[in-house]
N, C-alpha and C positions, 0 to 999 in steps of 0.2 A: 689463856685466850688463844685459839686456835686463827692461827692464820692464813687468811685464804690464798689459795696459787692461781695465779692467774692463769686465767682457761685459753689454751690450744685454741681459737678460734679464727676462722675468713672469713665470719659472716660480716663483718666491719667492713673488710675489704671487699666483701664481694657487692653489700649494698653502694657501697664507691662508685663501683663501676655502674649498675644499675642505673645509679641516680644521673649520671654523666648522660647515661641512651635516652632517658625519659626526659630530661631538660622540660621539668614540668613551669618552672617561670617563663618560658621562651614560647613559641608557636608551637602546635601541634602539628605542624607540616613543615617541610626546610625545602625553600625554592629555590636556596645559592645550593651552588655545586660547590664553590673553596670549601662552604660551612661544612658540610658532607664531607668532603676529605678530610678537613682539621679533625673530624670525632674520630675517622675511623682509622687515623692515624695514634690519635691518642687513646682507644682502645685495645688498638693492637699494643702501644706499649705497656700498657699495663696489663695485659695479658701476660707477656715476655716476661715480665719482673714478678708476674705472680709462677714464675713457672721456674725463676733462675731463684728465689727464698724459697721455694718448698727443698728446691735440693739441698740449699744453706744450712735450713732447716734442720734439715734430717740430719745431715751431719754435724752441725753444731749444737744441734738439741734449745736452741735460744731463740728468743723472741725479738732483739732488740732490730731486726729488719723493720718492724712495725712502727719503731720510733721513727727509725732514718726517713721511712715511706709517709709518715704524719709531716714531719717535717720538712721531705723536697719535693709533695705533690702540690699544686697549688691546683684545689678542687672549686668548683662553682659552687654555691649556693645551697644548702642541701635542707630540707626539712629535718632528716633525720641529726643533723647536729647543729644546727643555728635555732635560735628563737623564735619565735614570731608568731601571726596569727593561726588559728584553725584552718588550715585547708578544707574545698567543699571532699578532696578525697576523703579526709578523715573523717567529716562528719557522716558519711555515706557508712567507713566503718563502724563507726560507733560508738570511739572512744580513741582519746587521743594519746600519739607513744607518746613516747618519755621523753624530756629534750633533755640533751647531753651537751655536757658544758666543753666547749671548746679549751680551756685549762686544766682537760684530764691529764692525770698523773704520765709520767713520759715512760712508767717501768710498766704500763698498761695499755691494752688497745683498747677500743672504743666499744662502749658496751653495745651488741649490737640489739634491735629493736624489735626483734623475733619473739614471739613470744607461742610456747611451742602450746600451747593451751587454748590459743586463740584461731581454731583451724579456720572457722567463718570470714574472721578478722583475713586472715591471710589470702583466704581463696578470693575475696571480694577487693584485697588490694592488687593483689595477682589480675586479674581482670580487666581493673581500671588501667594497670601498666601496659596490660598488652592491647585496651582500646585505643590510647594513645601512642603507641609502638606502629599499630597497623600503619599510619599512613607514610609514616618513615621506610618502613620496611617496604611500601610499595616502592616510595621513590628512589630505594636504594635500589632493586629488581630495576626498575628500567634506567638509571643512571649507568648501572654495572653494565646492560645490552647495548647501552651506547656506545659504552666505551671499546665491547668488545668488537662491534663492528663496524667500528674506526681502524682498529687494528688489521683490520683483516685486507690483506691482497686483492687487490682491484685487477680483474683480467678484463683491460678493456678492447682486448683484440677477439675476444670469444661472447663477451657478453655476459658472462658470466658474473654473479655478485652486483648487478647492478639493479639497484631497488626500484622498483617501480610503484611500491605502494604510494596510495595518495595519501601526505601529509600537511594537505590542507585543512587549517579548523572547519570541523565538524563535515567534514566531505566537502564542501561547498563551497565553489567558483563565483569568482566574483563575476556576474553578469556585466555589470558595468564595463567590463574590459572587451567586451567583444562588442566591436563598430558595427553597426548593421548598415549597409546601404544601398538603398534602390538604382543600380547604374544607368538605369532610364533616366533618371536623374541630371545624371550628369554629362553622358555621352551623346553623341549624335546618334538619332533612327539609322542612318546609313551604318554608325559602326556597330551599333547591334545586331542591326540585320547577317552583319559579315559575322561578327562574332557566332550567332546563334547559328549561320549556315557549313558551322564546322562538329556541330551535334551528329548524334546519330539521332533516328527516325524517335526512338522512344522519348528520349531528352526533350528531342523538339517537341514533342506531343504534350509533357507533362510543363515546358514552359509557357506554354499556351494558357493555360489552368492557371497560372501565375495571378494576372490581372487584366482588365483590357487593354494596357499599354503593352503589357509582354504579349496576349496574343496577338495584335493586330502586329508586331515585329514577325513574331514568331509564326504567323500563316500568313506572312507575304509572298510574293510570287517569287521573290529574287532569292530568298532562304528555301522553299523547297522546290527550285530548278536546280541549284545547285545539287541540294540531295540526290534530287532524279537524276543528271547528270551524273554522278557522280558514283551512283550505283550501277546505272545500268548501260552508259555510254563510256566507262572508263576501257573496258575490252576492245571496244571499237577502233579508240586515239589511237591505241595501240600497233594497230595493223599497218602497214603500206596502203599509199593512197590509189594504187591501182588492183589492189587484192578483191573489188567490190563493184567491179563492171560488169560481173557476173551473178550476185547478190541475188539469191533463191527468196522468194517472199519480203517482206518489210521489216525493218527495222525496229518498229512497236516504242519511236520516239517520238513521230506525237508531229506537228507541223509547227512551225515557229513562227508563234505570233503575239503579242504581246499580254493579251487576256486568257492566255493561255492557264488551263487550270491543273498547276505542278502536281497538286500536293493530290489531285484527285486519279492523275494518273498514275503516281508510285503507289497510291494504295489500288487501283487496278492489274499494275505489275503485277505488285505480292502476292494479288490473291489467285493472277493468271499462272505464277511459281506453285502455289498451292495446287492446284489444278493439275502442271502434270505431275508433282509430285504424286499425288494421289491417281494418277490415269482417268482422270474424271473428264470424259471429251465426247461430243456429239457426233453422230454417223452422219453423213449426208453425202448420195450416191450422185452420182451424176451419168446421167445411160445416156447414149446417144452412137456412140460408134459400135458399129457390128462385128468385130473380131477383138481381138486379145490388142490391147492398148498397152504400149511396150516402152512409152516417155510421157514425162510430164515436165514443165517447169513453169514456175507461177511470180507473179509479183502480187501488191496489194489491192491490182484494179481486175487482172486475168490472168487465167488458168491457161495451158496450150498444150494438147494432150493429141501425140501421133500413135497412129493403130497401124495393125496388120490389113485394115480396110481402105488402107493405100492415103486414107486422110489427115489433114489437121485440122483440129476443133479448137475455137478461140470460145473459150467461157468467160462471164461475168463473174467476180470473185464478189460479190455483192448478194446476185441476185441469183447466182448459180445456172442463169440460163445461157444458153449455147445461142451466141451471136453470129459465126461467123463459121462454114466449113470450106476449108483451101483443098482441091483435090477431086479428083470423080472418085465417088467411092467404088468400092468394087460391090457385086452384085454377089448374096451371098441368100440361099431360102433356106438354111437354117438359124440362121439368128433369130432368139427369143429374148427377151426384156426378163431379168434377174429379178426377183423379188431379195430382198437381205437377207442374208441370213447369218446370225448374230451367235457368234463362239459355238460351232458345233461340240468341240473336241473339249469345252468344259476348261480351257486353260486361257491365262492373261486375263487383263480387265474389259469389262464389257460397256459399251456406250450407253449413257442417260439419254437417252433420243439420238431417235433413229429418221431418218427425213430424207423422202426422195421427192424433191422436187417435182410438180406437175406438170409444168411447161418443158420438162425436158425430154416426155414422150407424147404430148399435148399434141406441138407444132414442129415442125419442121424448118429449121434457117434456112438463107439463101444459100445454094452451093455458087463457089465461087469459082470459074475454071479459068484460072490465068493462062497466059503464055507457054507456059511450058510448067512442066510438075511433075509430080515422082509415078516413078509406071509400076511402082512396088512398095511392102511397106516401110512403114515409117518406124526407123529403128532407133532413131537418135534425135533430141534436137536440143537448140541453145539460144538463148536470147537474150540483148541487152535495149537499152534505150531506143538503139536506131539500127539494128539487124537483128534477123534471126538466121539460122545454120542448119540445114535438116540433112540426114542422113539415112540412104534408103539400100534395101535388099538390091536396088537397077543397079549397084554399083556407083551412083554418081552420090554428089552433094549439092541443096542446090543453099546462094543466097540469100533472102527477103527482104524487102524494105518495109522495116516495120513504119519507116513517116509517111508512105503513101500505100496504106490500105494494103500491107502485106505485098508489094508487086514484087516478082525475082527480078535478082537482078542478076546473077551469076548461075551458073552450074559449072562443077570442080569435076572434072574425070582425070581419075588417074590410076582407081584402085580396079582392081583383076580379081573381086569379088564384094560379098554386101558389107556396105557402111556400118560398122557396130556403134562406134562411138564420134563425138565432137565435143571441140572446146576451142575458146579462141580469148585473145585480147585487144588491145587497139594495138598490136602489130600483125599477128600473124592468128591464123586458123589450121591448128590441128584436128586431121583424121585419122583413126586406124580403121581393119578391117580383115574380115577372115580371112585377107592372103597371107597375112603372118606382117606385114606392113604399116609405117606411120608415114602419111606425105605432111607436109609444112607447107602450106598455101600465105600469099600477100593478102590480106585482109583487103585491101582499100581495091586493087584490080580482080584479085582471085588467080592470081599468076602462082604456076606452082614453084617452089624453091628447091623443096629436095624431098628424098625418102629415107627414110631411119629402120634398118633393117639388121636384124639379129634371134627374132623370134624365132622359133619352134611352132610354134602354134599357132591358132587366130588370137587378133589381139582385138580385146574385148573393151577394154575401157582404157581412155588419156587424161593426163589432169596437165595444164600447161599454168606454173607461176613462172614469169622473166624470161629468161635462157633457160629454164628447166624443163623438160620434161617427163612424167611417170606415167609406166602403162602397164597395165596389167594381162596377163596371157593365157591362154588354156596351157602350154605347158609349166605352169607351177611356177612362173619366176613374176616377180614386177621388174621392173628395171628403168634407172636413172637417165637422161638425156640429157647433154648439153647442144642443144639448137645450133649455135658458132659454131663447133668442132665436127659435130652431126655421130658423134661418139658414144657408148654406155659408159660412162662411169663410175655407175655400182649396181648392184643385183640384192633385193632380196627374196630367197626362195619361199615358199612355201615348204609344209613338211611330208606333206603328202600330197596332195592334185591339184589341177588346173587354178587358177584364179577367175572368176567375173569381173570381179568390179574393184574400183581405186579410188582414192582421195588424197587429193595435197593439201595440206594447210596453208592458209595464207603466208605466214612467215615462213614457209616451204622446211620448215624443222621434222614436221611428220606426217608419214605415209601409210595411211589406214588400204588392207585390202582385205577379198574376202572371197570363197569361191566355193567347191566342194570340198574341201575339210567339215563346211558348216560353224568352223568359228571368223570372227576378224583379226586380222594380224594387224598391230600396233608397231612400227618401225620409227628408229633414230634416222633420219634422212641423212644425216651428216657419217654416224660413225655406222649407219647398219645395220643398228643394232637391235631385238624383237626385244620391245620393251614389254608388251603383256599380249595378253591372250584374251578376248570380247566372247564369249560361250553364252550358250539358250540358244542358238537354233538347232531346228533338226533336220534340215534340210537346207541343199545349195543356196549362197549367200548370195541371191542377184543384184544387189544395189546396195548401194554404201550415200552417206552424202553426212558433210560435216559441215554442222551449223558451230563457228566457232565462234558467232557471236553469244551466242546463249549459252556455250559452252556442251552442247551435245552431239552424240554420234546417233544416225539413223538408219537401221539399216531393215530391207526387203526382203523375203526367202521362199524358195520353195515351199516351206513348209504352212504357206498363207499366212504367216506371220508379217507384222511390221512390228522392230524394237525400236525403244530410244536407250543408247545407255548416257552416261555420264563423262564427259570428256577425262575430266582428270580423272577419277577413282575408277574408272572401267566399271562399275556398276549398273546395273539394268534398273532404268527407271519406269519404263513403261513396257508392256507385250500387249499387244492385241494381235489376236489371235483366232483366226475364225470371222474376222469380220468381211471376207470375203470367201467366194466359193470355191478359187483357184490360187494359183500361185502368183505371187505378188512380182512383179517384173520390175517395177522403179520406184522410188520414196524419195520425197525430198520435204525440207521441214523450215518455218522459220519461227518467228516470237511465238507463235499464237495456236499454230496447224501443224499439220503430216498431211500433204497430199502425196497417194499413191496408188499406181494402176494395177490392175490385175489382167489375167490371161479371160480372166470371164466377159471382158470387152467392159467393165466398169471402171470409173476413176471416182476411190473413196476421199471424203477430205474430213479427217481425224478433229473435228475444231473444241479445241480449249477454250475458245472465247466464246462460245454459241449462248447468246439471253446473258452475258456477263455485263453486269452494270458499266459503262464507263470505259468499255473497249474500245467504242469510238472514235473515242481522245488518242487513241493510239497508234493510229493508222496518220502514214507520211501524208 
């Protein structure tokens, strides 16, 4: 009887291990993490042991590893060597293994349950193992990702490695947790009001939209004064309160009174900003003086414009008709009445309506011949609340009681040629004039004080803020004045010719001038220093004027041009160009306009606001 040798076989051991993964009595999913670690702890050791007997093995040629491993593994459960019912796996095979008695021989291993014949049998149990493997095997993939990015180095100085994915179930926030509530609710109308009036324009418009509690807060008078305030009066606070006795045109804030409509006038601003952004502005001529018109300066009730026809004309700034003319004109049989004539030379923006007034060569004002008056023309003048300052080719100065119907009250002799410029404040009244000279008059008697002498040339233009004085010269300099000391203090040249015309700023920081270069020069008042260069004309620069509440520079030229640039960026926001037939001799500008004379004997006024809804409201 041939005796059989037991067979070289792992399949015993290796279903072991199998059976261990599949833990088919157990759940088909494992949701402890310990449980997860105990398998794969005791996988790996029977791995190790099945790796330290093969070498045993081979060198000892013996099987009795298999005994010791029968007897110190203590395995769960297993179909393939306990008894029991039909599993639904088996019946799916389709026939049941062998069951192996747990009292096998100890000089043998287990017979294993392979049956090499059975390849269906096998693929179909194969299958079923690794149907129930999948979802282990998922949750071993992400049990393993967890762990590894626990391990990993948090830089929480850089940001780096820090997870932002959302692992909230199924994406979704729990709404419950976000309070919602209507603060109308619970605050006072006063402190929303306050609240809402620290919006900007847009905010405020879309709380409005809210409901009718938010908009009747949110279009109250007291939330968008503030805004208006706020945007367009903040430049103002700024200034010194004596920077504005001299104040060219209006304001464009509106009169203060309680039904006053905020929110109607910031959106009239915007749209009067739109305006000159785009150079979009109406012509309207005013004729009446028969020579070349060589000053203007206006508020928001009158215009007051001196000629080379020895006069001065008070106009309506309303109704644009000529009320009042101070002076015997001089008698001249060539003057003829201009017709407009609109951009010849095809350059800068051109006016949507063009309007010459009919009453302005209709009728005739009263001429008015005071006391005494200018025997020549009218080169200069200045105007506040309760004087005016004119300055004429005779040499003299006279000046006016604006509270009683224009009457002189002074005439100023001192200069030894004609009056170019004036400027004054409630102390004192500076002149220059082609002797190369600046006299400093008492405001209140007209007593003269002193003369400031240094020039070279005729001095063409004065700007007086405090103790300061700036004036500009035909020989290429402007230069600095202190009043007390009656000293120059600083110089800045030009780079090549004469100067016309100057400007101080109210906080007396900067000193715009302008002349035959054809550019303006932008100067550091304190250190000197040419901060930029103003370029587009093509001809002598005869009038400068800085509206430093709107933030723009305006300047005149030979070249029949009037610009506007941009105070801060030096950028050219407007040209017009051609809208007269000669050379532009003064410009001066406030919210809304550019009034500016020409040598053609016309004063144009540039208006922004002309048929603008709601301008109205803007006017002091």
């Amino acid at each position: 009887m041939e005796i059989q040798q037991p067979r070289k076989s792992f399949a015993g051991l290796r279903n072991t291990v199998y059976d261990i993964q599949s833990l088919p009595e157990r759940a088909t999913s494992i949701r402890s993490k310990g449980l997860r670690a105990f398998l794969n702890i005791r996988i790996s050791g029977l791995k190790d042991r099945l790796s330290i007997e093969e070498k045993t093995r081979d060198q000892n040629g013996g099987s009795t590893w298999l005994r010791k491993l029968a007897g110190s593994m203590e395995r769960p459960k297993s179909r393939a060597f306990v008894a029991g019912p039909t599993t639904s796996c088996e019946k799916a095979i389709g026939s049941t293994p062998d069951r192996v008695s747990t009292q096998d021989s100890a000089l043998e291993p287990p017979r294993s349950t392979f049956n090499p014949g059975s390849g269906a049998a096998a693929r179909a149990a194969a299958a079923a193992s690794n149907e129930r493997l999948s979802p282990m095997r998922a949750m071993s993939v992400r049990l393993d990702s967890r762990v590894r990015d626990s391990r990993l180095t948090k830089d929480s100085e850089s940001g780096i490695g820090i997870d932002f994915r959302d692992r909230t179930a199924d994406g979704k926030e729990n709404d419950s947790s976000i309070v919602k509530i209507d603060p109308q609710d619970f605050l006072p109308e006063e402190l929303m009001g306050e609240i809402m009036s620290h919006l900007n324009a847009g905010s405020l418009m879309n709380a409005e939209l809210v409901s009718r509690r938010w908009y009747s807060t949110a279009s109250s008078v007291h939330v968008w004064r503030h805004m208006f305030q706020a945007e367009f009066e903040s430049q103002l606070q700024s200034f010194p309160s004596n920077a504005h006795s001299l104040q060219v045109g209006g304001f464009g804030f509106g009169k203060r009174r309680p039904d006053q409509e905020w929110k109607r006038m910031w959106k009239t601003r915007k749209a009067l900003q739109e305006r000159w952004r785009n150079g979009h502005a109406a012509a309207i001529y005013l004729e009446g003086h028969k020579d070349s018109v060589y000053c203007v300066q206006f508020d928001e009730h009158k215009i007051l414009t001196g000629s080379r026809d020895r006069t001065i004309r008070v106009w309506d700034a309303h109704t644009y008709e000529c009320i009042k003319v101070l002076g015997i004109p001089k008698q001249s049989g060539n003057a003829t009445t201009q017709e407009p004539l609109i951009n010849p030379v095809g350059r800068g923006q051109k006016p949507f309506a063009s309007i010459v007034p009919s009453h302005t060569t209709r009728s005739l004002p009263a001429v008015s011949v005071p006391s005494f008056h200018h025997d020549g023309s009218i080169l200069c003048l200045q105007f506040d609340a309760e004087i005016m300052v004119t300055g004429s080719s005779d040499f003299t100065c006279i000046v006016w009681d604006l509270k009683v119907d224009y009457q002189p009250l002074h005439r100023l002799r001192h200069h030894k040629a004609g009056v170019l410029d004036v400027c004054f404040d409630h102390r004192y009244i500076i002149s220059c004039s082609k002797d190369t000279t600046i006299c400093v008059w008492d405001r209140k008697g007209g007593d003269f004080l002193q003369s400031l002498t240094g020039h070279r040339g005729p001095v063409n233009a004065v700007q007086l803020r405090g103790n300061l004085v700036v004036s500009a010269s035909g020989d290429g300099v402007a230069k600095l004045w202190n009043i007390a000391s009656g000293l120059c203090i600083k110089e800045f040249p030009s780079k090549d010719r004469g100067m016309a015309c100057v400007e101080f700023s109210p906080d007396s920081r900067t000193i715009l001038a302008g002349g035959n270069d054809q550019v303006i020069y932008q100067f550091d008042a304190n250190t000197g220093e040419l901060i930029r260069e103003l370029k587009g004309h093509r001809g002598l620069v005869r009038s400068l004027h800085l509206d430093s509440t709107n933030g723009r520079i305006i300047s005149g030229s030979y070249d029949s041009s009037v610009k506007a640039y941009d105070i801060h960026t030096g950028n050219m926001i407007c040209d017009f160009t051609g809208w007269t037939t000669s050379w532009m001799l003064s410009a001066k500008a406030d919210y809304r306009r550019i009034v500016a004379t020409s040598q053609d004997s016309r004063a144009i006024i540039m208006d922004f606001g002309y048929q603008l809804p709601g301008i109205e409201l803007l006017e002091g």
